[in-house]
N, C-alpha and C positions, 0 to 999 in steps of 0.2 A: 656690357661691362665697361668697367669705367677705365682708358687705359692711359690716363694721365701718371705722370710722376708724382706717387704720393710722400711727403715727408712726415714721421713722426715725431714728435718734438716732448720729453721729457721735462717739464719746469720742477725747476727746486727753488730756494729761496733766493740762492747769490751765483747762480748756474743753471744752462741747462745741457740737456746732448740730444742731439739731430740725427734720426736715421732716414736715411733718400733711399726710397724703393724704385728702381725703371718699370717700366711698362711692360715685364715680365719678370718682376717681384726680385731681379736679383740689387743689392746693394749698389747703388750710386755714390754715394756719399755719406759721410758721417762725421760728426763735428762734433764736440766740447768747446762750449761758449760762455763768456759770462754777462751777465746781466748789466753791462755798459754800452757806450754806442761803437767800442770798438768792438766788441765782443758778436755784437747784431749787427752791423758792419760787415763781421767776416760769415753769419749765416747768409745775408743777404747775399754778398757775393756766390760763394757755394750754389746758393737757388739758381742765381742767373745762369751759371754756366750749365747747371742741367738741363736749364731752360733752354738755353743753346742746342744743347747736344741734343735732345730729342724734338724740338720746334713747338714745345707747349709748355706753359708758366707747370708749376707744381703745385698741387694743394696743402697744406699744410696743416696735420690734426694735432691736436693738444689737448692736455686735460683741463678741466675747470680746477685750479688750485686757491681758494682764499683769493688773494689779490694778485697774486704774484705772478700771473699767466697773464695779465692784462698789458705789459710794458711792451712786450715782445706780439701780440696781439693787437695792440694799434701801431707798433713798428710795421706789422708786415701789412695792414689794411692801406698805412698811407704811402708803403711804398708798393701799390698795387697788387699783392696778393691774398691770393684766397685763405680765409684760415677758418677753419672749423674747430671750435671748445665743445668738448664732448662732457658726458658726464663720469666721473671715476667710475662709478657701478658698471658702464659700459666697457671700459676698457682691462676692469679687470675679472670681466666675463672671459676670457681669452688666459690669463696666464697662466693656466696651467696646460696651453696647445700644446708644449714639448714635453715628453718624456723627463727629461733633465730637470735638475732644479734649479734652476738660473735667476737670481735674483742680482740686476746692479740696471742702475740707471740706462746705459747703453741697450740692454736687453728690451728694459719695457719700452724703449723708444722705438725700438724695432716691432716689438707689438701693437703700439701704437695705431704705427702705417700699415702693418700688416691687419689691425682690424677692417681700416680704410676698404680693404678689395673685399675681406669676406662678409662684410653686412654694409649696409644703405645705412647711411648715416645722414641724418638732415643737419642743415646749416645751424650755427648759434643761433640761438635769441638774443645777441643782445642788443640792448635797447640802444638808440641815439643817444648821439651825445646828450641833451640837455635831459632826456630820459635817466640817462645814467648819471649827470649832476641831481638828480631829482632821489631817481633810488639810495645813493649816497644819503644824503639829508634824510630822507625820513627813517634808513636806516640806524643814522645815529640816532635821532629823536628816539626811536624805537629804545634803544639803548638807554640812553639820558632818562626816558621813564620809568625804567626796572630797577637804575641809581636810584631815582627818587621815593622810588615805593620803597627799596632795601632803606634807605634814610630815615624815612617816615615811620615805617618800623618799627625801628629803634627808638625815636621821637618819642610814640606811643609808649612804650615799654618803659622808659626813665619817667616820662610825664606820670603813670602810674606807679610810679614811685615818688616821686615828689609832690606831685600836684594832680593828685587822681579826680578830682570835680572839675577841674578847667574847662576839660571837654562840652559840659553842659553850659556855660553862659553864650558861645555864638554858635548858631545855625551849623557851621563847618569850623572843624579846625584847622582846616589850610586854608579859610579864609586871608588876603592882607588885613584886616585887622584884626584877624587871632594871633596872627604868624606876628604884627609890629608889637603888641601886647607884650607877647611870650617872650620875645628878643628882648625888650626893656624888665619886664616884670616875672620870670622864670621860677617865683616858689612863692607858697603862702606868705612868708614872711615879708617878702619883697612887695608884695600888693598890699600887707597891711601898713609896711613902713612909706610907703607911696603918697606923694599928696594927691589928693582925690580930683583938684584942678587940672593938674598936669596928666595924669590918665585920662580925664575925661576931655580934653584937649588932643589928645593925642587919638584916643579914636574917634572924634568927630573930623580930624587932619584924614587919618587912612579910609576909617569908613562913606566920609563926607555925606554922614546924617547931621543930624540938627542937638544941641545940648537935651533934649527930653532924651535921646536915646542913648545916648552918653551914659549920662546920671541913672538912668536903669542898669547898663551893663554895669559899668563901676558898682553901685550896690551889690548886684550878683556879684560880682566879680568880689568883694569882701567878707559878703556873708559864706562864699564858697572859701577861703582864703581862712575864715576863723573857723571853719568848721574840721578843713585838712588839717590846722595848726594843730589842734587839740592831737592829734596822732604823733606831734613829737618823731618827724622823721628826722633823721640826720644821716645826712648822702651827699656829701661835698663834691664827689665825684660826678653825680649825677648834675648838676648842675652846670660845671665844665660839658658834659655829652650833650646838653639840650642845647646850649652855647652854640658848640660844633657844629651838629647835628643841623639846627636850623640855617647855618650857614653854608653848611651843605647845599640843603633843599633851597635857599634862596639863589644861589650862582646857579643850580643846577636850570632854574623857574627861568632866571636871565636867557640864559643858551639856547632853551628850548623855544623862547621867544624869537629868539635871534633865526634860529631855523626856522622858526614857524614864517619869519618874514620872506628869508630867501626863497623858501618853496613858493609862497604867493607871488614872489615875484619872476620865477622862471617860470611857473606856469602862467601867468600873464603876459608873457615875451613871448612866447607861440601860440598861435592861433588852434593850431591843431590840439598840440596836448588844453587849452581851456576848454577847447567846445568839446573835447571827452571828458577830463573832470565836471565840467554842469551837467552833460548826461548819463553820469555814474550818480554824481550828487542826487540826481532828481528820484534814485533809488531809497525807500527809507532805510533808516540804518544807517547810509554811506555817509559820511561827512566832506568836508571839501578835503579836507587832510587824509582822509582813510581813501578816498578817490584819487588822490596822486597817487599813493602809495601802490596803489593795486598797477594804475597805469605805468608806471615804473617797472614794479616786479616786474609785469607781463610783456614789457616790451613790444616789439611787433607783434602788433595784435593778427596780421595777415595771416602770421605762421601757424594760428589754428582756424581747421575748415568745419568743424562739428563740438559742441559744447565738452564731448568723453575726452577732446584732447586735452583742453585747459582745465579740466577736473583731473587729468592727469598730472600735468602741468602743477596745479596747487596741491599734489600727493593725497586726494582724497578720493581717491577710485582703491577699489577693494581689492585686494592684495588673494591671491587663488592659492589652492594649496589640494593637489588632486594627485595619486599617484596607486597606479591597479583600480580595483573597486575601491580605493580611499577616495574620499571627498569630503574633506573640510568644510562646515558649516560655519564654526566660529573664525571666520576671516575678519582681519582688523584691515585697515584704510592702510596702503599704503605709507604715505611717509616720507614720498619719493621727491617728492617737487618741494619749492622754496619757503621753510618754515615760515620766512618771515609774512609771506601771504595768509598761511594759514592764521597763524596770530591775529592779522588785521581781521579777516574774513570772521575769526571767533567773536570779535567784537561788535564786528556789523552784524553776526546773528543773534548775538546777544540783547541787541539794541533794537533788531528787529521787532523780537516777540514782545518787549519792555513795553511799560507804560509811559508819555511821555507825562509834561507839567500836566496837561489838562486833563488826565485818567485815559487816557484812550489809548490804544497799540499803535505802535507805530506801521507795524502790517498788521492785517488782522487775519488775511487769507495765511501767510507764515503762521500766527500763531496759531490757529486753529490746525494748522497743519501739527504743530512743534505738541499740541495735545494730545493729536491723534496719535502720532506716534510714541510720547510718553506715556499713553497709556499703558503699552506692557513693553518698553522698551527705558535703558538705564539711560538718565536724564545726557549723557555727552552724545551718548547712541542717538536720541532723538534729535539734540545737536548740533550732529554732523550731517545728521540730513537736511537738517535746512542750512548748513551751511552749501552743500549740494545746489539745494533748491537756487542760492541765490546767486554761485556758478554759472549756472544755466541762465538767470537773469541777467546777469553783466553780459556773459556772450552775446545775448540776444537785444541787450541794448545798446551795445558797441556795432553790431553786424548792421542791425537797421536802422543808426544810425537817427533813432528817436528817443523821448527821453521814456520815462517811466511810465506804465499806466497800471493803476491797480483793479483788476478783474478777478470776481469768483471764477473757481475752476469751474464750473457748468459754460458761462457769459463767454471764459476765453477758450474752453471745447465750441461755442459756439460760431468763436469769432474765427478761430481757424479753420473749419468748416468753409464758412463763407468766403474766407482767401482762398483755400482751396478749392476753391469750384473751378470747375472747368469753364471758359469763357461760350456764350452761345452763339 
């Protein structure tokens, strides 16, 4: 048993309260502090002198709160103590221990540490520093994309009201020369009262093709223009929201630029985190982008010894549900570990089973996999197991420390075989 001084520490937004348990669970100390450096000052102090009194630092547990557990969590790392971020679900596995119904800050702080002795608690995950400058950034990215789609949205929604044919004269309409178009030239009428020079000027400038391709979009782009006209909309509002709207999605396009540069460039500043991005990358699916991201979330990758952890870890391990002769067959995945993995991970498996430009699967052992079990399985169900699958792939590209190789399942039954042999 662990017979350190354990401290539990309550975080709230603008305060927290500290209960110090001795090394026979009765109360050492307790404090109400607030989130300054006098405030962490006087925990600090409090800690030392227990430390004193009993001849060993104190551990210090807290809950993962949003952000707000992190000020007071690199306070106590840099001034040498231990501090373990647990997960809520853990700690409030515990409060209902007393009889009573005690609900305030000071109580569950006392729960906290008193989890400390009744279960084994492993240390945080969390990532280094430039780990966690790295999770940050793609997390907003994360964010700044779901703007942009809600934007885009809407984009769509007025455009079919004003200018329902647009969509068909370029390839994409978030292309930059749909997007410089739309900004200058926003409704039928606008393209017909247009001089034809100056449009076709203007996407040879964005697109930087040559005047033949010009003078073909501009045609479409009029014959589409006199055809909406005939419908006689009239929507002044709508016109102002396409305005907006793309201005929106234009600052938005910037920022995400601007991140997309920082991330390449903190992972080019260590050596460590690039050579696990290129052998996450050499995964298909992964992108360089989507391979920070995962390395981020997961942070110390040391802290898991068996692929069930970090499938636990991404909340995609299958949630039990058994009680008497009950047993639950329709068990859904967890849910437990950091959505934002899951999100990325959806789209590495999405991109998996895909076809890329040239017709071909980007895995094809995944896909063939993602068939078999679609076969009598609902399309997120087949999904999620390959998003599993590819779990187990990251682990085992991170642990051996080589990049990708794609094998039929028969060739890599075979090929473990052959590592497993016993030497002669």
């Amino acid at each position: 048993m662990d017979n350190r001084p354990v401290a539990g520490v309550d975080v709230s937004k603008y305060f927290s309260d500290m209960c110090i348990l001795a090394p026979n669970n009765e109360i050492a100390g307790e404090l109400h502090f607030e989130h300054d450096f006098n405030g962490m000052t006087k925990a600090k102090v409090l800690l030392e002198s227990v430390e004193a009194r009993y001849g060993v630092k104190p551990v210090i547990v807290m809950e993962a709160t949003s952000h707000y557990h992190r000020l007071f969590f690199y306070f106590l790392k840099n001034n040498g103590f231990e501090a373990i971020v647990i997960n809520p679900l853990q700690s409030h596995a515990i409060k209902n221990i007393s009889i009573r119904k005690v609900k305030s800050d000071r109580a569950d702080a006392y729960r906290i540490a008193l989890l400390y002795r009744l279960k084994e608690l492993r240390l945080t995950n969390a990532p280094i520093d430039t780990l966690f400058d790295i999770r940050n950034l793609t997390r907003q990215h994360s964010d700044l994309i779901k703007t942009r789609t809600m934007y885009t949205n809407r984009l769509i929604a007025d455009l079919d009201q004003i200018f329902p044919s647009f969509h068909k004269t370029f390839f994409s309409l978030w292309s930059a020369t749909s997007l410089a178009v739309l900004e200058q030239y926003p409704s039928p009428q606008a393209i017909l009262s247009a001089n034809p020079d100056e449009l076709g000027a203007l996407i040879v400038k964005v697109s930087r093709r040559g005047p033949a391709y010009a003078r073909q979009k501009v045609c479409a782009l009029c014959e589409y223009a006199r055809n909406d006209a005939k419908l006689n909309i009239q929507c002044s509002s709508g016109l102002v929201l396409i305005k907006t709207n793309l201005q929106v999605i234009q600052v938005v396009n910037q920022n995400l630029k601007t991140l997309d540069d920082e991330i390449n460039r903190m992972v080019n500043c260590d050596p460590v985190i690039a050579e696990n991005v290129v052998l996450l990358d050499s995964i298909p699916g992964i992108s360089l982008f989507s391979a920070a991201a995962i390395l981020a979330e997961i942070g110390d990758f040391s802290a898991f010894n068996k692929p069930a952890q970090l499938t636990a870890y991404f909340g995609l391990d299958p949630s039990t549900r058994q009680s008497g002769q009950f047993k639950g067959v329709k068990n859904k995945i967890s849910k437990r570990g950091c959505r934002y993995l899951r999100q990325i991970l959806n789209m590495v498996a999405i991109a998996s089973i895909s076809r890329n430009t040239t017709g071909k699967t980007n895995n094809p052992v995944l896909e063939a996999y993602y068939r078999k079990k679609a076969a009598n399985k609902p399309h997120k169900v087949a999904l999620c197991a390959v998003m599993n699958k590819l779990v187990h792939i990251i682990f085992a590209v991170l642990r051996d420390r080589k990049p990708f190789e794609l094998r039929q399942p028969e060739d890599h039954a075979a090929w473990l075989k052959e590592k497993n042999k016993p030497a002669a």
